[in-house]
ZADO-117480 format. One record per residue: x, y, z of N, C-alpha, C in turn; residue in one letter. Coordinates in steps of 0.001 Angstrom, whole numbers, plus 500000, padded with zeros to 6 digits. Layout:
XYZXYZXYZA;...
# end
This chain:
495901252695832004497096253498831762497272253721830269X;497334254683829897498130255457828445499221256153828388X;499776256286827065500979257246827020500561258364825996X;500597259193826611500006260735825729501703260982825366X;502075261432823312502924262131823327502137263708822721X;502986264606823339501720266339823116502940267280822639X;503038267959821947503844268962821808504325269926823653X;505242270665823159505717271366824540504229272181824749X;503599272856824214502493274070824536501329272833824736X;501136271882824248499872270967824486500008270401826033X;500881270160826197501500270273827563501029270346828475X;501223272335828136500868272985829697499692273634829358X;499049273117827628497524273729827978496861272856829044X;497401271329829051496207270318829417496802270669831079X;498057270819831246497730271010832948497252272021833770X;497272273037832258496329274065833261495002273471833276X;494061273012832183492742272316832065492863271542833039X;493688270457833564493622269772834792493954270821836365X;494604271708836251494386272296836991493485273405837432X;492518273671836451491418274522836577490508273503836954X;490241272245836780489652271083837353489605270832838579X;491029271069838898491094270275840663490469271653841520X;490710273228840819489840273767841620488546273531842157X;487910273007841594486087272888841636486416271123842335X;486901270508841789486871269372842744488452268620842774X;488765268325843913490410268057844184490597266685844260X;489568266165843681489803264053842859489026264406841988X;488958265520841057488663265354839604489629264668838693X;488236263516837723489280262855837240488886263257836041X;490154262806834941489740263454833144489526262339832384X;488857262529831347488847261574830194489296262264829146X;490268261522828447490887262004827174490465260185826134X;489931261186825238489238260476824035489925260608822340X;490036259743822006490956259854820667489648260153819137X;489808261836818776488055261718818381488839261285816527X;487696261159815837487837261177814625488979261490813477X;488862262928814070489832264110813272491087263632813216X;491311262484814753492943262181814736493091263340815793X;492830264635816239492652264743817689492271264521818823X;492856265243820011492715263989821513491339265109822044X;489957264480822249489525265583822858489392264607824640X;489393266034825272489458265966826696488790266741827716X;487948265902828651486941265990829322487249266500830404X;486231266670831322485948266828832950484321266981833133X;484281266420834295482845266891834872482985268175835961X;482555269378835944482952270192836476482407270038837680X;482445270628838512481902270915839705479914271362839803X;479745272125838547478294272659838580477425271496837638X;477997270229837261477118269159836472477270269698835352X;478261270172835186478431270089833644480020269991832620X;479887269256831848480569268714830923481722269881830416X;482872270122831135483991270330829864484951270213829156X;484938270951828130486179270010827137486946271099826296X;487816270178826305489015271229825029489852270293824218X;490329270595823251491170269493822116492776269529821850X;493466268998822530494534269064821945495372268645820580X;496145268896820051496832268063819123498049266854819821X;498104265944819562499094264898819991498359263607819480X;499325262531819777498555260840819878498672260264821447X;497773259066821284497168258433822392497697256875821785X;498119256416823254497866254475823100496407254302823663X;496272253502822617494386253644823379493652254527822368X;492615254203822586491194255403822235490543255967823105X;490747255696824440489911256039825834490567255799826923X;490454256827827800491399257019828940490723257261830403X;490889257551831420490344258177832395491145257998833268X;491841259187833808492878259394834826492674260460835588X;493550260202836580493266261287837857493707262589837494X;493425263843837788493526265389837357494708265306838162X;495117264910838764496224265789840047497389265231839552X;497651263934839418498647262930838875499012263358837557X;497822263880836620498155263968835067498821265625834984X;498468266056836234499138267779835578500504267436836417X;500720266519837690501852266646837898502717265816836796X;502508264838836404503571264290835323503588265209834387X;502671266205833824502810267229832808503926268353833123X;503830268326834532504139269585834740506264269510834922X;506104268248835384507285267535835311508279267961833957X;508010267967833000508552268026831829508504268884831160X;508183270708831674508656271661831427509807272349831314X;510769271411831950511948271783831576512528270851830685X;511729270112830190512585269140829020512054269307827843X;512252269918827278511722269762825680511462268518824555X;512444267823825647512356266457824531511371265429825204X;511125265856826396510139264819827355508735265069826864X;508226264558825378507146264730825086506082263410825125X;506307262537825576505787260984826019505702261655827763X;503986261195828098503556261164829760502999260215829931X;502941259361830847502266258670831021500732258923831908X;499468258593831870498322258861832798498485258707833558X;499310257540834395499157256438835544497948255766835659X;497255255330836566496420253993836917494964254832836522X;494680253830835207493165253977834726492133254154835379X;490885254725835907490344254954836548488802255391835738X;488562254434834931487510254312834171486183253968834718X;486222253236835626484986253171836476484610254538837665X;485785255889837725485062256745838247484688257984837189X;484153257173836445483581258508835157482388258035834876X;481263258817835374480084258712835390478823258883833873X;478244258310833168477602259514832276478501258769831088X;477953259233829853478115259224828537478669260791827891X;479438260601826868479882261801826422478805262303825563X;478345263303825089477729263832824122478191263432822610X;477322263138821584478398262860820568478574263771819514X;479747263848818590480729265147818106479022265783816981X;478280264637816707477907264831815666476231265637816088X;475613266020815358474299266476815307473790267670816337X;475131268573816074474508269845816647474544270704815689X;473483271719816492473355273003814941473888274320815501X;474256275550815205474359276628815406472614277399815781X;473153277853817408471722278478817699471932280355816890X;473059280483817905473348281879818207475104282455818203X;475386283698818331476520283786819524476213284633820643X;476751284788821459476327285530822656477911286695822797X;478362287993822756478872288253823153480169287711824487X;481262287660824925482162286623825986481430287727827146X;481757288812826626481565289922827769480285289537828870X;479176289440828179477741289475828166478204288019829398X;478610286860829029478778285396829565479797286476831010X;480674286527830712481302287165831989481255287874833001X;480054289101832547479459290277833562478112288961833955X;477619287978833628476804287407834559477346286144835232X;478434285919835054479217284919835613479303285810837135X;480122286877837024480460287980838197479160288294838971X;478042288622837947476698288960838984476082287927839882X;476581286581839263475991285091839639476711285137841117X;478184285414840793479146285268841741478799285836842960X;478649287269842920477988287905843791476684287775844553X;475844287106844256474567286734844425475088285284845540X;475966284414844611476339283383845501477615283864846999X;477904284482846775478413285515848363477923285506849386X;476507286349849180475598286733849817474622285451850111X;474283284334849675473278283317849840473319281942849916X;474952281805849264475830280501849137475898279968850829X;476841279020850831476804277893851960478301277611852157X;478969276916852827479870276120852937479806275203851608X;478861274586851538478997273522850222478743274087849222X;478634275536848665478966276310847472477901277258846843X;477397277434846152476360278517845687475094277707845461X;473891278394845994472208277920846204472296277012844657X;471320275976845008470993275196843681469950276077842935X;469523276619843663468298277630842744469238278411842042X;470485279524842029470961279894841751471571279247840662X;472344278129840988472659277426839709472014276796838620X;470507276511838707469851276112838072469185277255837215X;469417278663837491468840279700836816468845279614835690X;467939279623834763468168279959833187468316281626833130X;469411281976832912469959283321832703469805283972831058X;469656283089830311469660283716829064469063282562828263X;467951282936826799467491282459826045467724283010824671X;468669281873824596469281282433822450468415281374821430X;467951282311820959467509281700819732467761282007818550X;467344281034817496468056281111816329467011282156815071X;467679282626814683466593283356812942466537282726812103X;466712280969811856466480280137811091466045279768811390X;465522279668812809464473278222812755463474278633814530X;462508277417815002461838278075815965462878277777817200X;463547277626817214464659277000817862465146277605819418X;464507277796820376465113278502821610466194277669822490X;467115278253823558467976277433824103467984277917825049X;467918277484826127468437277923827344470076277713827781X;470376279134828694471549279006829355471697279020830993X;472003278204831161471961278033833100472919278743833703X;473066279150834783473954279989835224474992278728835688X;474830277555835393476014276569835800476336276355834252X;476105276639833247477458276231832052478134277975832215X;477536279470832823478132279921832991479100279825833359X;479097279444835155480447279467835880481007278771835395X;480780277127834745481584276411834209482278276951833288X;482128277742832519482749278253831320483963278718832398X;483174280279832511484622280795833061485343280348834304X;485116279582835112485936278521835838487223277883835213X;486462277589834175487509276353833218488930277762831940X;488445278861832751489488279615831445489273279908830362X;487531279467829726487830279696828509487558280336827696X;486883281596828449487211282668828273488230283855828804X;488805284571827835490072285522828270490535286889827807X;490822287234827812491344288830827903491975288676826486X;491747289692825875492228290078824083493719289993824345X;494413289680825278496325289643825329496144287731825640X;494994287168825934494666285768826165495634285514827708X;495337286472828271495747286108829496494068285727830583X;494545285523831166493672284595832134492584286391832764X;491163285975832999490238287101833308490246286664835078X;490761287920836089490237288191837288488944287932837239X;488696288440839029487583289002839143487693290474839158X;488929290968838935488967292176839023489114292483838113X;489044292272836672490019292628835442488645293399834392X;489162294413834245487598295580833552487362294952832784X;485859294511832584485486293764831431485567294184829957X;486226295824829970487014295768828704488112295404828239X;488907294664829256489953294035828865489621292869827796X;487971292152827607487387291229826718487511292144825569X;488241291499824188487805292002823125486247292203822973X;485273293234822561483981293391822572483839292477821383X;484582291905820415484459291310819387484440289996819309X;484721289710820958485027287912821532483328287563821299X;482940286217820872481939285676821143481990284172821591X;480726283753821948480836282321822775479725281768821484X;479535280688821075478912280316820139478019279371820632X;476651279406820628475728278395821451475466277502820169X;475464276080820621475220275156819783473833273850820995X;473116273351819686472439272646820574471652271499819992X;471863270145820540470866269057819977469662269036820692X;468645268226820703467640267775821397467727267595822842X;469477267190822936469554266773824766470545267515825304X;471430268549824350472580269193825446472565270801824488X;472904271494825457472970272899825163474554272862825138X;475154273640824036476650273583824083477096274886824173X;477986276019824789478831276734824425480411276814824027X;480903277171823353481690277060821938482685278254822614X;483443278837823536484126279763823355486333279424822998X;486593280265822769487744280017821616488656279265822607X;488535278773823871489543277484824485488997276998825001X;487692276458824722487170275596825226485768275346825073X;484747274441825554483421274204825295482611273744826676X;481788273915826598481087273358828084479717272343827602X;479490271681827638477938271334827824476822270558829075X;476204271373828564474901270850829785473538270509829048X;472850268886829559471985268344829548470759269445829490X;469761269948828237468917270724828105467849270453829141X;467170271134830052466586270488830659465030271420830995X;464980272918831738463600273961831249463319274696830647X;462217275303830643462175276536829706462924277957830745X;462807279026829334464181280096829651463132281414829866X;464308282369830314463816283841830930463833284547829797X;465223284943829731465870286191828616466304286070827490X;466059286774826526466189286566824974467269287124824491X;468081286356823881469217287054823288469201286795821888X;468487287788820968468779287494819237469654287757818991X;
# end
């Protein structure tokens, strides 16, 4: 158990992040980590095996947390009408159901950026593909395992692959959005994306990262890639 105090907007960023969580799995649990900077960064394992995160500003009792998604957006959500109710509590620690090691803050480089648009029209094509071929238990593993795009860098020999699972993860998790930063349909014209939005690929030896402006995803680097994006 911890006591998160968060500003009013840190709030209801993290219960939407917990509630874009319980979509993909409904006992997703979070880890909130007290990083360096003196900000709280905060986890999930998504639904497609991969890692995401976003940072709030506030303090933590503790340096390490792990609580249930459903419990933490309802006590969040609780205290939207109080302005002064800025102390939540996690409820009951749940540190032994968090699987895996975090990635650490340090020793990644800038590959690329990729256009949001570009990440979004194949999020939708992925989507569609999984319609037509998906299951009850969710979209083909071949499908998710696709390397959809290969960014590489003009500094160095440096290629990266992108899987079509830090795709959906991305836009699953919100974090990419519409130039008014409202939340992207599936229906919403993909010029509603500023054309000027980009997702920023970052990458060590063991995780491929994308960087977009509310949030980050990463996934464990793992084959070689299709498509080239300089």
């Amino acid at each position: 158990m911890a006591e998160l105090t968060l500003s009013a907007r840190d709030r209801i960023d993290l219960a939407a992040f917990a509630g874009r969580a319980l979509r993909a799995d409904d006992v997703a649990v979070i880890r909130i980590k007290r990083r360096p900077d003196g900000l709280l960064g905060v986890w999930v394992n998504t639904g497609f095996d991969v890692l995401a995160s976003r940072v709030v500003s506030g303090s933590m009792s503790g340096d390490d947390v792990v609580c249930g998604a459903s419990e933490l957006r309802t006590v969040l959500r609780a205290t939207y009408d109080d302005p002064a109710a800025a102390t939540v509590d996690t409820g009951f620690a749940l540190d032994s159901a968090w699987r895996g090691a975090l990635p650490s803050a340090a020793g990644f480089t800038h590959v690329d950026d990729v256009p949001a648009r570009v990440l979004v029209q194949l999020s939708r094509t992925g989507a569609e593909v999984a319609r037509t071929q998906g299951s009850g238990h969710g979209p083909p593993t071949g499908l998710l395992d696709q390397q959809v795009l290969n960014v590489s860098s003009e500094s160095s020999d440096q290629v990266v692959g992108v899987s079509m699972r830090s795709v959906f993860a991305l836009t699953a998790m919100g974090f990419v959005r519409q130039a008014d930063n409202r939340d992207i349909s599936e229906t919403s014209p993909i010029d509603d994306i500023d054309d000027a939005e980009m997702v920023r690929v970052r990458a060590t030896a063991v995780w491929a990262r994308l960087d977009a402006r509310f949030g980050s995803v990463y996934q464990r680097r793992t084959m070689p890639l299709g498509l080239s994006v300089n």
